[in-house]
N, C-alpha and C positions, 0 to 999 in steps of 0.2 A: 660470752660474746666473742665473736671472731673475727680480727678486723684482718681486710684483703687490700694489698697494695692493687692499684689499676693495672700493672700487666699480669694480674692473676685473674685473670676476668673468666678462662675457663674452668679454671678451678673451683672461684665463686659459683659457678653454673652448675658445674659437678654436684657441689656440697647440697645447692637448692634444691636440684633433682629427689638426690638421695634422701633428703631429710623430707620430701614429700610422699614420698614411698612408705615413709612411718607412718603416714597420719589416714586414717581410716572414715571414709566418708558414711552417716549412720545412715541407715533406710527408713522408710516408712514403718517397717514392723517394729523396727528397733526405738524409734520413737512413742509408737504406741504403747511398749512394755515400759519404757522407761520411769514411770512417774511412780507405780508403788514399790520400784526397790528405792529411788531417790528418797518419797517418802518415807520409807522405813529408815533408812540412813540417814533424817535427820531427826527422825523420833529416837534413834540410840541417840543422838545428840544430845537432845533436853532431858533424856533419864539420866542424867549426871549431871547435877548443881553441886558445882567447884566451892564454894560459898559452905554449903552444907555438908558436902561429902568429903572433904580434902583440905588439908594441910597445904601452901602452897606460898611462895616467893612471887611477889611481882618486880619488876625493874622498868620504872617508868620515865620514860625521855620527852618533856615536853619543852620545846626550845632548845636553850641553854641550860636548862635543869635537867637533873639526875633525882628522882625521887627513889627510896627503896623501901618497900612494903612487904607486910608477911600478912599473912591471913588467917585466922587460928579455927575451924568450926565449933570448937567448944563454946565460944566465947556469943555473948549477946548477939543479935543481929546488928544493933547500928556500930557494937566494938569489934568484931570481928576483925577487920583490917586496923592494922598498924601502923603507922608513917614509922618508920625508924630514923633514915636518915634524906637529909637534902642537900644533894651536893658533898656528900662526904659529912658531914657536920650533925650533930641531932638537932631536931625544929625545934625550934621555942614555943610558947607559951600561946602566942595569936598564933602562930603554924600551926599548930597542933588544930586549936578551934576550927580555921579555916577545914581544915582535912575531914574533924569532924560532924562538919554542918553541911559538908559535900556528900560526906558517906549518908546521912540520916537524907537528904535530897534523894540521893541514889536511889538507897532502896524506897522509898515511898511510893518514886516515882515507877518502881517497876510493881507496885504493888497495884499500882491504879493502870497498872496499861495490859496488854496480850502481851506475854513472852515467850520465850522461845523460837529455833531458827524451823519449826516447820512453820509459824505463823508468820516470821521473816522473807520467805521464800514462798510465794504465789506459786501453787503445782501444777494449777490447771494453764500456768502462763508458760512452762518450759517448752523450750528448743533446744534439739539438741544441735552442739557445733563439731566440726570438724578438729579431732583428738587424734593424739600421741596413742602407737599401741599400748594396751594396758591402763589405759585411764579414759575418762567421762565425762565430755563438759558440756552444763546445758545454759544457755542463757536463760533469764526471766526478768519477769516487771517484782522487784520489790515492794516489803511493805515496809517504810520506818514511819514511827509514829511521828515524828515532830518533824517529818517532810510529805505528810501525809497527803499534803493538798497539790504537791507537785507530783506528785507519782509519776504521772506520763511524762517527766521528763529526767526519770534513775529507770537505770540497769542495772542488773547483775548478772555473776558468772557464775557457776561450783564447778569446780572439779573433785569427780569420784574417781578412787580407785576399783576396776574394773572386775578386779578378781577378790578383795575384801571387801567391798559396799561400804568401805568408809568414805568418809567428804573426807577431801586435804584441804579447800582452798575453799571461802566464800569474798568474794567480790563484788561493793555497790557502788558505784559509778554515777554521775550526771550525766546527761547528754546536749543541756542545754541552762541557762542561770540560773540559780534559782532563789528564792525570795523567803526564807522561812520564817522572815518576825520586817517588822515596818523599818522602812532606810537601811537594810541589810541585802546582801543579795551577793551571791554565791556564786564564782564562774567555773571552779573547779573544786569537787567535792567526789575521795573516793575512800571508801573504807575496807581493807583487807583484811579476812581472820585467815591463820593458817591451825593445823591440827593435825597433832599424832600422837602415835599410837604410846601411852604410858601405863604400864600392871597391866595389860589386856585389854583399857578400852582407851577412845579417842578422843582426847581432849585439846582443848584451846592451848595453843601452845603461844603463837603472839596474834598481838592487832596494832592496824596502823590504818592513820586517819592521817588525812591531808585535805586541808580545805582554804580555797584562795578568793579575793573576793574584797568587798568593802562595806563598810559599817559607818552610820551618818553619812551616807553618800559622798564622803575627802576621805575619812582613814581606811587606807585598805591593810588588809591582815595577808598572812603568811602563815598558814598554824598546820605544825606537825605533830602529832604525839605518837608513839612509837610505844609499846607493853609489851613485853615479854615474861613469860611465865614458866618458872623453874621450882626444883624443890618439893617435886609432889609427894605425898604421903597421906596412904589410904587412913579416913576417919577410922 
């Protein structure tokens, strides 16, 4: 970010110009090719389960906590992830339960739904937007399961890199409140993945979820959690 004292206001003008000069407006043809390189950039996505195929560190920031996780693919499906430490410290005895009666939730619950981000990403819904040279961003109407009945009111964004056909960026947004379970209701709700390039293919590198809003109609929330993911080694 660049900030301009008020008697540089020609300069401000200068930088605007210039930096609109980067950005390359798509055409109609370009539109129309776009959906099966998108789609194949997100089908190399889902041919890589992190869970199954990889060794991996999480480092998870939810509030004021510091969770830190390792993930083994050897290991069972609901033991895979490890809580190591909270806050610096090792969990105890109910920490532990907690963590893992989350993780056995987790995967069940991805076991009963559609996964992956080609079914996350509606293709027949993209747009594309006005991009940076050398990158590719289209907007669409997402699919999350447990906002499924709000749809028409999330967006999302991707950005591709232009010359690799990898996704960097997937972006899903609200646009207006929304309601996912009775006396809750959502006013801002956006979740980020970013992804690069690790041994040759592209993987989930962090995610961040931010959602504002209230619950029993008086407590309103404030929730950030923040993943990042390091440490990788090939199964």
């Amino acid at each position: 970010m660049i900030f301009v004292e008020k008697n540089h206001r020609g300069i401000l003008a200068l930088a605007l110009m210039l930096s609109l000069t980067q950005w390359t407006q798509p055409t109609c043809a370009e539109a129309a090719s776009a959906h099966p390189r998108v789609e194949a950039a997100l089908q190399s996505l889902d041919a890589t389960d992190l869970d199954e195929d990889w060794y991996f560190a999480m480092e998870v920031v939810d509030g004021d906590e510091l969770q830190q996780i390792e993930s083994d693919p050897t290991r069972p499906p609901y033991e895979r992830r490890e809580l190591l430490t909270v806050n610096g410290e090792a969990p105890d005895a109910d920490r532990l339960a907690q963590f893992a009666d989350a993780e056995k939730k987790r995967i069940d619950d991805q076991r009963d739904a559609p996964r992956g981000y080609v079914h996350m990403v509606d293709i027949g819904t993209l747009e594309p937007l006005a991009a940076p040279a050398g990158d590719e961003i289209y907007a669409f109407v997402p699919r999350v399961q447990k906002l499924d009945k709000a749809r028409e009111h999330l967006r999302g964004k991707l950005l591709m890199d232009a010359q690799s056909g990898w996704i960097r960026q997937l972006e899903i947004y609200n646009t207006e409140t929304l309601s996912p379970a009775f006396s809750v209701s959502v006013d801002t709700y956006r979740l980020t993945l970013d992804f690069g390039e690790v041994q040759g293919e592209n993987l989930l590198q962090s995610l961040q979820s931010h959602a504002i809003g209230k619950a029993g109609f008086l407590k309103s929330f404030d929730s950030k959690v923040q993943i990042r993911f390091s440490d990788f080694r090939r199964l």
